[in-house]
N, C-alpha and C positions, 0 to 999 in steps of 0.2 A: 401761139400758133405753131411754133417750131413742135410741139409736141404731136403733130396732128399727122398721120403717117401718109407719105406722098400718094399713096393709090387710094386715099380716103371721097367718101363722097359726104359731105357734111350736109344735113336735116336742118338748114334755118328755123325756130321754132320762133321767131317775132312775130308776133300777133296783134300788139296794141301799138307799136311804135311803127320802125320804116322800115318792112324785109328787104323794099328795092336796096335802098342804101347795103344796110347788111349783106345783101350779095355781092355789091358793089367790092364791098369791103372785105369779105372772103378772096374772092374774084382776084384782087389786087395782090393778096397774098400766094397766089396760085394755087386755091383750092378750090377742085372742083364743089358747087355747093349746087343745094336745090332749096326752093322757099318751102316751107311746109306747108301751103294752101294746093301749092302742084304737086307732092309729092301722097297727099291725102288722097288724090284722084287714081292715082294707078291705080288699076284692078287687081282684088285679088289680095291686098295688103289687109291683113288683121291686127289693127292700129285704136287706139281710143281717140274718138275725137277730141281734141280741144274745146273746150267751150271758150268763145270770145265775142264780147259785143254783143251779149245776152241781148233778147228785144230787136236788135237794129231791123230785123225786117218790118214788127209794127211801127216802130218808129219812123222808117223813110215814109212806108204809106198812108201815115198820119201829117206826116211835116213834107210830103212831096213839094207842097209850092215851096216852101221855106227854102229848100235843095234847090229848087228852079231859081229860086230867085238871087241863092246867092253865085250859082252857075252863071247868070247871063252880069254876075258884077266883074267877073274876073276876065281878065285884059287876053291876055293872050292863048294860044292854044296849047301850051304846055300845061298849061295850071286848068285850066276846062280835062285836059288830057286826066292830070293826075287824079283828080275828084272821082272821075270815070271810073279809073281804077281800082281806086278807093272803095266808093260804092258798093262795083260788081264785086268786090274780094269779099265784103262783108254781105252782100245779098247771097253768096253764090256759098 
């Protein structure tokens, strides 16, 4: 991290694992970061997309109830929250 020069904006590129973490973890280091699913959306950027998670949109809407059901097992609204997110990162 020491090598990353202080007016950097660092491109999280975690795709299969936890980018919140990852930023998290930048974040702590006092770098500014951005996840690469936001930074994909600017306009205007001439970028190659990443492919990740091949399929997952036949997949949710083939296994929707499977997602519903195991949405209404989990206890609290953090973890309903996270799925959420999860989700929309890989739908969107």
């Amino acid at each position: 991290m020491a090598d990353v020069p202080r007016n950097a904006l660092v491109v999280s590129a975690v795709v299969k694992g936890r980018p919140i973490t990852a930023g998290k973890r930048l974040s702590g280091f006092s770098i500014r970061n951005i996840d690469y699913f936001a930074f994909r959306n600017f306009p205007g950027l001439d970028i190659i997309q990443v492919s990740f998670w091949d399929e997952f949109q036949n997949q949710f809407f083939a296994n929707r109830d499977k997602l519903e059901w195991i949405y209404s097992k989990l206890a609290d609204t953090e973890s309903k929250s996270t799925l959420n997110r999860i989700v929309s990162r890989c739908l969107n």
